[in-house]
C-alpha positions, 0 to 999 in steps of 0.5 A, spaced: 787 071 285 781 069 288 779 061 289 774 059 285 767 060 288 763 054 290 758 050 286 751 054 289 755 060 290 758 060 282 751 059 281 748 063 284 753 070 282 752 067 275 744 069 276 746 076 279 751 077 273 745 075 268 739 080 272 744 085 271 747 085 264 739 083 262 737 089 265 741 094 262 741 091 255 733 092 257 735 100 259 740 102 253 738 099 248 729 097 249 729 105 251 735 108 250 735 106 242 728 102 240 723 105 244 723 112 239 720 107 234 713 105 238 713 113 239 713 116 233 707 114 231 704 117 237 708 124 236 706 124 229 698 124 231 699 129 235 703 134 230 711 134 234 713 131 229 714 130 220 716 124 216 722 128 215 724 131 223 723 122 224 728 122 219 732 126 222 732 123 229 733 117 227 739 118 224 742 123 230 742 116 234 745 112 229 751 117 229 750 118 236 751 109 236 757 111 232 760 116 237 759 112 243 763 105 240 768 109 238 769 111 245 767 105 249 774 103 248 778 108 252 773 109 258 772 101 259 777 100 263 772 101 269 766 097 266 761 098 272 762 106 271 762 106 264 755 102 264 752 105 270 754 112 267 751 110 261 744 108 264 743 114 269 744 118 262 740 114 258 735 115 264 735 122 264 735 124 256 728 119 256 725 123 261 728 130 258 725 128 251 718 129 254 720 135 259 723 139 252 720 140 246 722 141 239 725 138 234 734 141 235 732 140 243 730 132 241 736 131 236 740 133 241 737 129 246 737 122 241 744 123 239 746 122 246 742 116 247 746 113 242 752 114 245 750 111 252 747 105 249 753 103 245 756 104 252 752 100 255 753 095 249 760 095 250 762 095 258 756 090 258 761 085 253 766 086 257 763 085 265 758 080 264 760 075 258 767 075 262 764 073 269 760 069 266 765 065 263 769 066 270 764 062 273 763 056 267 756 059 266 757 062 259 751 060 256 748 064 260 750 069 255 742 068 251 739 070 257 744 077 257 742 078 250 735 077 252 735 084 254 735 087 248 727 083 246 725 084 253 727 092 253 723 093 245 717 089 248 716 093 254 717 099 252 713 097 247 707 095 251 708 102 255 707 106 249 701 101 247 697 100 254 699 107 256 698 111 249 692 116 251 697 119 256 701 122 251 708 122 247 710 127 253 708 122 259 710 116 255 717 119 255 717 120 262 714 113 264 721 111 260 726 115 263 723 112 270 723 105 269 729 106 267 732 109 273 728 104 276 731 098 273 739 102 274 737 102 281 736 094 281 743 093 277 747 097 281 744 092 287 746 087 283 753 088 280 757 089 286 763 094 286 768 090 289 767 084 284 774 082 280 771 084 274 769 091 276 775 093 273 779 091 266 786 090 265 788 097 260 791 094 254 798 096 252 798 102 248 796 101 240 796 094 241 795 091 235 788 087 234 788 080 233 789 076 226 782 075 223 779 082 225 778 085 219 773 080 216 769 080 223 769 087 223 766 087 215 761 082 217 759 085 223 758 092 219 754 088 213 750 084 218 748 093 221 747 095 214 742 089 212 738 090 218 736 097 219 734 096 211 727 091 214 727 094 220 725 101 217 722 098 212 717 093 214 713 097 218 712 102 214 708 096 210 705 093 216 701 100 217 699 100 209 696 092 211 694 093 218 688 099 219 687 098 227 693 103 231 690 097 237 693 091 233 699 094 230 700 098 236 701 090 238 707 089 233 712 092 237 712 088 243 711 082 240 717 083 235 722 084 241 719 078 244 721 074 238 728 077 239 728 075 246 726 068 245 730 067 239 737 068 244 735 064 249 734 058 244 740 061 240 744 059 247 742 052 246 745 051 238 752 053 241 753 048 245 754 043 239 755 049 234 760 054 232 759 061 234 761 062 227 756 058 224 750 061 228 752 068 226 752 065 219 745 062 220 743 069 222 745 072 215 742 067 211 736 068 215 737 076 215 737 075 208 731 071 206 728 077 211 730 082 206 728 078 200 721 077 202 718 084 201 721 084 193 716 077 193 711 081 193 706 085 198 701 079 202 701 079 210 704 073 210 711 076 206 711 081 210 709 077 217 715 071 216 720 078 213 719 081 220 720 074 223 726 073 220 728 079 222 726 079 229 729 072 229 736 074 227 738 080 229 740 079 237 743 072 236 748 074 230 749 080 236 751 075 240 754 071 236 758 077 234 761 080 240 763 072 243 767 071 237 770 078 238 771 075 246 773 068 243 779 073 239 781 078 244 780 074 251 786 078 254 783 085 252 776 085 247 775 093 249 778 095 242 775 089 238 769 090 241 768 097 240 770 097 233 765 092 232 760 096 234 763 102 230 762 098 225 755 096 226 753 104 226 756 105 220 752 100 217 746 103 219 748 109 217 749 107 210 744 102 209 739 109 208 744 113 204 744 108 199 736 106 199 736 114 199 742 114 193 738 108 189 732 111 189 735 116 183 736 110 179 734 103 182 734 097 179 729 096 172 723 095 175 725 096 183 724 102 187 731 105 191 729 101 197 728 096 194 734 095 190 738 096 197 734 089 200 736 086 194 743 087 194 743 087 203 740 080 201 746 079 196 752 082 201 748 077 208 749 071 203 757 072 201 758 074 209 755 067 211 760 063 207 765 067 209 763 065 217 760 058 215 768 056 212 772 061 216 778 056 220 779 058 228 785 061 229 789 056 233 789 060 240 781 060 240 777 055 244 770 055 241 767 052 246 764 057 250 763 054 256 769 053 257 770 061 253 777 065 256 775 071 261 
């Protein structure tokens, strides 16, 4: 075993193992999942695609998402191969989606990206929050979740600023600012560093006690998100008539959820990770239940930053507590955490879909759905706020176990 690094040296490998988890969030998840949603407008306008080929799109990469959580857990064994595969990937799908045209060829192309990003979600959990906990810096993690907003607000600045050049260049403007970015996290992540490569779990072990309600919890928080996040703007576009200043929302919102992790980081020195998660739901849910209030720009701009506000730091919060749970080995927890996440988002539209048949008197399908998503955030925040730490786990996470 390694001595520990001294004072500046720690401090100094904890700055290189934020810039690169930062980035690769940025890449996987701003690019590789969100930056289709500040594109669809533009490949609408220019007749690529219809409501129903958007559809179609988005829902390939939440199972794509899906897949990949699945089978992060098996490839985790070597974080940086699975990461930096992940990136390299994403890279060449974004820049494969302005050299193809069509809609089978881009539903190919965007299940993919799903896969990758959830790669990347994963083998970034297990590196990063690890090294940082290693080095006594583990409140850095709001600056690695941070990516996320970070990756949201610059794609969605390119697509604003560079609009007139067309879906076809915007995409592949993507594809190289994330290989740009791959090329500064390999840099950053050196390949002889312990944590590169992960102790393999001994076969079929069993999960730690208390899983289950993490994963539930995990699962609802994705079927409550994607409900607003596919919702709200929609009603943003009815409200605002200027493409300039709607085009604006985008970046702004993943600015709001980078901010919000990194005040996030703060509450966790004196609060639980369970306790943040649970604000996070409760929250959320005040976010879908604004739109049933009524339809004022002022409903409609706190629901968007509730959302914006939350959804990154209950993601934090979440895969912390699967670490706190499963130090010695959270690949398989972490894996069907996010699992879980997908599976929510795909049903959180199924049922809107669903309901829409029969909604509730005096409620549309979408409607109903933001009503009981608000209801299902609300019993998960109590059971987070009440649930009691399993004896084994340390809530501190400055002092959180690699």
């Amino acid at each position: 075993m390694a001595p520990p690094a001294s004072p500046p040296t720690a401090r100094a490998d904890a700055l290189r193992v934020s810039l690169a988890a930062l980035l690769a969030l940025a890449v996987a998840m701003g690019i590789g999942r969100f930056a289709f949603t500040p594109l669809l407008p533009l490949m609408q306008r220019e007749g690529l695609l219809d409501g129903d080929g958007g559809a179609a799109l988005a829902a390939v990469n939440y199972l794509g998402y899906f897949a990949g959580a699945l089978s992060a857990a098996a490839l985790a064994r070597r974080p940086r191969r699975l990461v930096l595969g992940g990136l390299l990937a994403t890279a060449a799908v974004t820049a494969g989606a302005g050299a193809l045209h069509g809609l089978p060829a881009w539903l190919v192309l965007r299940g993919l990206a799903g896969v990758f990003s959830a790669w990347v979600m994963v083998g970034i959990s297990i590196w990063a929050l690890g090294e940082l906990a290693r080095l006594g810096r583990a409140s850095l993690g709001g600056v690695v979740f941070a990516g996320v907003g970070c990756g949201i607000a610059a794609a969605g600045a390119l697509a604003w600023w560079r609009a007139a050049d067309g879906a076809a260049a915007l995409w592949w403007q993507l594809g190289a600012l994330a290989l740009a970015a791959t090329a500064v996290i390999a840099a950053c992540w050196r390949p002889g560093a312990a944590a590169s490569v992960a102790t393999p779990p001994p076969p079929r072990a069993p999960l730690p006690r208390g899983s289950t309600g993490l994963i539930a919890c995990y699962a609802t928080f994705g079927f409550a998100y994607i409900l607003p996040a596919t919702y709200l703007p929609a009603l943003a576009r009815e409200l605002v008539d200027d493409p300039q200043r709607f085009g604006l929302a985008w970046p702004v919102f993943g600015l709001a959820a980078a901010a919000s992790t990194l005040l996030a980081a703060r509450a966790l020195r004196r609060w639980r990770q369970l306790d943040v998660w649970a604000a996070c739901h409760l929250l959320l849910a005040a976010g879908c239940a604004a739109p049933l209030l009524g339809r004022s720009p002022w409903l409609i701009g706190f629901a968007a930053l509730a959302v914006g506000g939350s959804f990154m730091v209950a993601t934090m919060a979440g895969l912390q507590q699967a670490r706190l749970l499963a130090p010695a080995h959270p690949a398989p927890l972490l894996g069907r955490m996010t699992a879980a996440f997908a599976l929510g988002q795909i049903a959180g539209p199924l049922v809107a879909l669903a309901w829409s048949r029969a909604p509730l008197p005096g409620r549309t399908g979408i409607e109903s759905t933001l009503l009981l998503a608000a209801l299902l955030l609300v019993a998960s925040a109590g059971w987070l706020r009440f649930k009691q730490e399993s004896p084994h786990v340390r809530t501190d996470p400055l002092a959180a176990p690699r």
